[in-house]
N, C-alpha and C positions, 0 to 999 in steps of 0.2 A: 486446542481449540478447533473448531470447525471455522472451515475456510469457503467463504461463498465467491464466485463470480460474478460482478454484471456485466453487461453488456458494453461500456462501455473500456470497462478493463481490459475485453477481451481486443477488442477494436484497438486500442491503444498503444498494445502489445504487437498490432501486426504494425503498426507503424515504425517500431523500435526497430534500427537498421546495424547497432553495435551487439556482436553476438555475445561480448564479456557481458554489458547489462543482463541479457537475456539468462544467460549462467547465473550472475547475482540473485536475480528473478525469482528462479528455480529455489536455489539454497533458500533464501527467504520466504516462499512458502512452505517452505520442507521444515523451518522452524516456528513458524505462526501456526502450524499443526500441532507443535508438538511443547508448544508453555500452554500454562495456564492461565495466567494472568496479564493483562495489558503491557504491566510495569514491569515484566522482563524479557521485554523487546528491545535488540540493543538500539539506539540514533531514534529515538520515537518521541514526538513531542506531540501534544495536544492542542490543533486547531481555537485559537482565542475567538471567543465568541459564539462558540458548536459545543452542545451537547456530548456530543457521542461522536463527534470526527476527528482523526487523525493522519500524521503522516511518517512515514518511514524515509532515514536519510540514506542514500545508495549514491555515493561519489556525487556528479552533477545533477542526480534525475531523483525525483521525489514518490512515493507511493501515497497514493492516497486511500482512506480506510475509514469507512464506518465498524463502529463497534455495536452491531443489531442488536444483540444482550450481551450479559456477559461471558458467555461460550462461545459466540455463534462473530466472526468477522465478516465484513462486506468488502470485497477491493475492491474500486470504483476504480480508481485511476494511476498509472504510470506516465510520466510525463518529465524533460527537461525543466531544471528550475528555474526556467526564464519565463514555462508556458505554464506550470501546472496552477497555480493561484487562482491566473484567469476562467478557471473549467470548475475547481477544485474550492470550496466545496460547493 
C-alpha cells in the first residue's frame, strides 16, 4: 500500500522521546508498504463511528490512520494511549 504523511504525524513523531517506539515506528511503516489489504495489519482495529479511520496497537502508544482509498494510507497521528483519542480522530 502506499503510505502518506501529515503534518501532524510528522510533528508528533518529533515529540516521541523512547528510541525503541521510534524502532517500532520504522518496522511498522516498512510493513503498511508492503500488505495489501487493511485486514492484514497485525493489533489494528477500526475507529467506532469513522468511516475510513483507524488505529494500530504498538505496546502503550497508539497509531492513528486514515485509509484515503483503498491503496493509498494516511498517518495522522503517534501518540501515548492516555493522549491520542483526545487529538485522534
Amino acid at each position: 500500500m502506499k503510505v502518506e504523511f501529515d503534518e501532524s504525524f510528522e510533528k508528533s513523531i518529533k515529540k516521541l522521546k523512547d528510541p525503541k517506539i521510534k524502532a517500532k515506528l520504522i518496522d511498522l511503516i516498512e510493513l503498511l508498504e508492503e500488505v495489501n489489504t487493511v485486514q492484514t495489519i497485525p493489533n489494528i482495529k477500526k475507529m467506532q463511528g469513522f468511516q475510513s479511520f483507524y488505529r494500530i496497537r504498538m505496546g502503550d502508544y497508539r497509531v492513528g490512520f486514515e485509509l484515503t482509498d483503498p491503496t493509498t494510507i494516511l498517518l495522522i497521528m503517534v501518540a501515548h494511549r492516555k493522549e491520542i483519542y483526545r487529538y485522534f480522530p
